[in-house]
C-alpha positions in Angstrom: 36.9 127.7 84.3 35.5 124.7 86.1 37.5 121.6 85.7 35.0 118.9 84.0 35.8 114.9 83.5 33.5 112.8 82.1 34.9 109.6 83.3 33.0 106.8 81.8 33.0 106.8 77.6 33.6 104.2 75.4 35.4 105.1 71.8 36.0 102.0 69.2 37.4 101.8 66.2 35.6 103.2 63.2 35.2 99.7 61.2 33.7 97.8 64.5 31.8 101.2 66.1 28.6 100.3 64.6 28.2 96.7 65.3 29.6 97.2 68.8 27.0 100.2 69.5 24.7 98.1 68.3 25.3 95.3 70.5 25.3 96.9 73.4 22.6 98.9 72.9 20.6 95.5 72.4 22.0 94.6 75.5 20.8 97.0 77.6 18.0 98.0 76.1 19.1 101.1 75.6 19.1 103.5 72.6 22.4 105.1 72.2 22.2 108.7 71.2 25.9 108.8 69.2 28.0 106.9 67.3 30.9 105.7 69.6 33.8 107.1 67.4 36.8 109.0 68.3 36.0 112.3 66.4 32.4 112.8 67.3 33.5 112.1 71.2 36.0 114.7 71.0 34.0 116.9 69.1 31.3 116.6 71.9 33.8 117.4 75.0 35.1 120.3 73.2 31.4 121.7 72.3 30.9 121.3 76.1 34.4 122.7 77.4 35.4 119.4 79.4 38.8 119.4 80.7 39.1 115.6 80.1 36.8 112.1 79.1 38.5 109.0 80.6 37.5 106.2 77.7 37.8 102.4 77.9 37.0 99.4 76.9 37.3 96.0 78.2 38.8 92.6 76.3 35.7 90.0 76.3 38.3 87.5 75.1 41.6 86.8 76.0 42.8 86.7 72.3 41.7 90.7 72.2 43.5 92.2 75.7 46.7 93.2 73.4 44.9 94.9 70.9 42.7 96.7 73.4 45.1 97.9 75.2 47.2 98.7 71.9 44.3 100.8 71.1 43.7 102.7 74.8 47.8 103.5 74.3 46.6 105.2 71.1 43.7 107.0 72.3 46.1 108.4 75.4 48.1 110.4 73.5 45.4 112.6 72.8 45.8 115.6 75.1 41.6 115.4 75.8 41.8 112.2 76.6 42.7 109.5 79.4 42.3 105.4 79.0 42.1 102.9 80.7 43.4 99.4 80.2 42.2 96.0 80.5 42.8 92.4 81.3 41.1 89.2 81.3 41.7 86.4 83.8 42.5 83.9 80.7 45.0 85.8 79.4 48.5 84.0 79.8 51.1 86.1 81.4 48.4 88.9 82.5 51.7 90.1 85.0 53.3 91.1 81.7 51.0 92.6 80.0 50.0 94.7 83.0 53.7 95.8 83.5 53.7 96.6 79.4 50.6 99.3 79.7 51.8 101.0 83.1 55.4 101.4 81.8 53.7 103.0 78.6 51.6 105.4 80.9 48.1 103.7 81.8 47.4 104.0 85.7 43.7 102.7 85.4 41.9 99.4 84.1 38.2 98.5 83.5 36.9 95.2 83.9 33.5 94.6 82.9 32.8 90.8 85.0 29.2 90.2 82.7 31.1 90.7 79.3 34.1 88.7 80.4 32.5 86.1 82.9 34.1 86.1 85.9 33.1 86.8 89.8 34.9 90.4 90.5 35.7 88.4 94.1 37.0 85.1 92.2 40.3 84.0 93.8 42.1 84.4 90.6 40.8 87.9 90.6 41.8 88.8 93.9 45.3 87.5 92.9 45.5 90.0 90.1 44.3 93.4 92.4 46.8 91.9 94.5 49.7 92.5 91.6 48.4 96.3 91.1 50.2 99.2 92.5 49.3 101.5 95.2 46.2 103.9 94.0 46.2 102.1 90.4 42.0 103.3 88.9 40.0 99.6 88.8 36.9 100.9 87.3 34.4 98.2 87.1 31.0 97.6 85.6 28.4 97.2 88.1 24.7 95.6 88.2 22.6 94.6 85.4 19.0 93.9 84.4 18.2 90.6 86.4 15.9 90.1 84.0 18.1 89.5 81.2 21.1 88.1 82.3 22.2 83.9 82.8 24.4 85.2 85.7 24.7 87.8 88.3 28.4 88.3 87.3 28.5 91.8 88.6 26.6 92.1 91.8 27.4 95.0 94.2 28.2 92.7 97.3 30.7 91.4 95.4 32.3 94.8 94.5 32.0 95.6 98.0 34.4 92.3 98.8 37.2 93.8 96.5 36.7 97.3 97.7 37.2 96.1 101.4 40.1 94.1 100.9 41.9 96.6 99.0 41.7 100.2 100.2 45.2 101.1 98.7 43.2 100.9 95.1 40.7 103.5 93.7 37.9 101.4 92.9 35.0 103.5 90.7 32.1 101.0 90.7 30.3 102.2 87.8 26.3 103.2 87.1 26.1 104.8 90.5 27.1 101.1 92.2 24.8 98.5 90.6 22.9 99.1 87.4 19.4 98.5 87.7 20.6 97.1 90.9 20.3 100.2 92.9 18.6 99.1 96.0 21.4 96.6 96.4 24.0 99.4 95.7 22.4 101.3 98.9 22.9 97.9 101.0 26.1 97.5 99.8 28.3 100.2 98.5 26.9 103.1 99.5 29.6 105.0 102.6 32.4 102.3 101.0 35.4 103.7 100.4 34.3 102.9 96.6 33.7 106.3 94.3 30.7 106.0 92.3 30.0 107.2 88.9 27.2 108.6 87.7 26.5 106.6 84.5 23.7 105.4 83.2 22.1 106.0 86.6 21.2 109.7 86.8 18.9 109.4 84.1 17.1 106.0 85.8 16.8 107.1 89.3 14.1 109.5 90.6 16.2 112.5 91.5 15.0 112.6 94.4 16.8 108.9 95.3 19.9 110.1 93.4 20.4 113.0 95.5 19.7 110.8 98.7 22.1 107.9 97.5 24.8 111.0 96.6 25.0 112.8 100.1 24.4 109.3 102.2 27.1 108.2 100.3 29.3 111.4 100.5 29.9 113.9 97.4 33.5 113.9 97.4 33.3 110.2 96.3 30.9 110.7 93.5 31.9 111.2 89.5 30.5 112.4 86.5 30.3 110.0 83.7 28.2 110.1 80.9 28.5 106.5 79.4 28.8 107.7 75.8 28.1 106.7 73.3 24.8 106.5 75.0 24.6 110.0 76.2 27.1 113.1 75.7 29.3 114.9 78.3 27.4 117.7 77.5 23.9 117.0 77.9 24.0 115.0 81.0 26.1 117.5 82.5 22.7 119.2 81.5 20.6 117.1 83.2 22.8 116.2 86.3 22.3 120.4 87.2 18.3 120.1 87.4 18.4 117.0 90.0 18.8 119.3 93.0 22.6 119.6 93.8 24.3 122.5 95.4 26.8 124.7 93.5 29.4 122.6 95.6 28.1 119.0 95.1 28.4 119.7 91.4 31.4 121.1 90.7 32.7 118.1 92.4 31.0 115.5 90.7 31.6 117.0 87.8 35.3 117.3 87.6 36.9 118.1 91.3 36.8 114.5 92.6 37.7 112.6 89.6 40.8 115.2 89.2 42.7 113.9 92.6 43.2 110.5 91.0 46.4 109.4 89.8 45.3 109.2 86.1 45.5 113.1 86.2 48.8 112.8 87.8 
């Protein structure tokens, strides 16, 4: 059987999942199709025979980064599952609490530079990709409406800054390099050294311009992600076969790529 990661899903906790589907839903104006809970996930990769969904979340306040990562420590154990930490440039002794999650088996963070306000390229945070092992996973959010945000937190030229200055890192810049930001993402990101994932982009772009921004970019850097609880593994899977791919481009977006990094290992 084909291996098949869905490397971009969110799961949180069943007493906050509906407000926090809910708010980001708002946020991006977009109507999420499930619930964002850990048994409905699970239920949806097994329904769709993934090998593996890579979840995370990311601390929006310094106060939360121990109880987030508390919670992707949880979520790890489960043999259909891989998480990712987090951080936040205001949490004190962030060196610690980096050591604390790698020693307990996280080899991945996602940092999400809207929700948590900062500059991907900020000193500060070049200080901390600086503390991170050889091939540690730094998946970030990346783009936004520029219609409804106060600051271009997460811009793709500033991705592309942090992808240059650290190639021993596997950077995933998310939403196929700059949500709603694509034309910068081709400027940008596009033939980095960057993977890109597929979320909440597939379903935007005129397949025609996905394909295009897939090969110029090179297919062995591409990855599938679904961005549950907005869509399921399963159906965009679905979709990501009528775009125009070859038998060979899939099965490496969709599982072959995403397998070689260390998270897997």
């Amino acid at each position: 059987m084909s291996i098949l990661i869905d490397i971009h899903a969110h799961i949180f906790p069943e007493k906050v999942a509906s407000k926090a589907v809910s708010n980001i839903s708002q946020r991006y104006c977009q109507e999420a199709h499930y619930q964002g809970v850990f048994s409905e996930y699970i239920g949806l990769l097994a329904d769709a025979q993934f090998t593996c969904g890579v979840v995370s979340t990311a601390a929006t306040r310094p106060e939360q980064v121990t109880a987030a990562n508390d919670w992707a420590l949880e979520l790890n154990k489960h043999p259909l599952l891989k998480a990712l930490g987090t951080i936040h440039l205001d949490y004190p002794d962030w060196q610690v609490e980096l050591d604390r999650i790698q020693e307990a088996g996280l080899k991945g963070m996602k940092l999400h530079p809207d929700f948590q306000r900062f500059y991907p390229d900020d000193p500060r945070a070049m200080e901390l990709y600086s503390y991170l092992p050889d091939g540690f996973v730094l998946l970030f959010h990346v783009g936004d409406d520029p219609s409804i945000v106060e600051k271009r937190f997460a811009q793709p030229q500033r991705i592309a800054k942090v992808v240059e200055a650290f190639p021993n890192l596997n950077i995933i810049a998310a939403h196929m390099g700059g949500y709603r930001q694509w034309e910068e993402a081709k400027k940008w990101l596009i033939g980095t050294g960057a993977y890109l994932d597929t979320s909440s982009a597939a379903s935007f772009l005129d397949p025609q311009e996905f394909v295009e921004m897939v090969r110029n970019h090179g297919y062995q850097r591409v990855l599938f992600g679904s961005d549950y609880p907005f869509r399921g593994p399963g159906e965009d899977k679905a979709a990501l076969a009528e775009l125009g791919l070859t038998d060979r481009e899939l099965r490496a977006i969709m599982g072959e790529n995403a397998a070689q990094l260390p998270i897997f290992s």
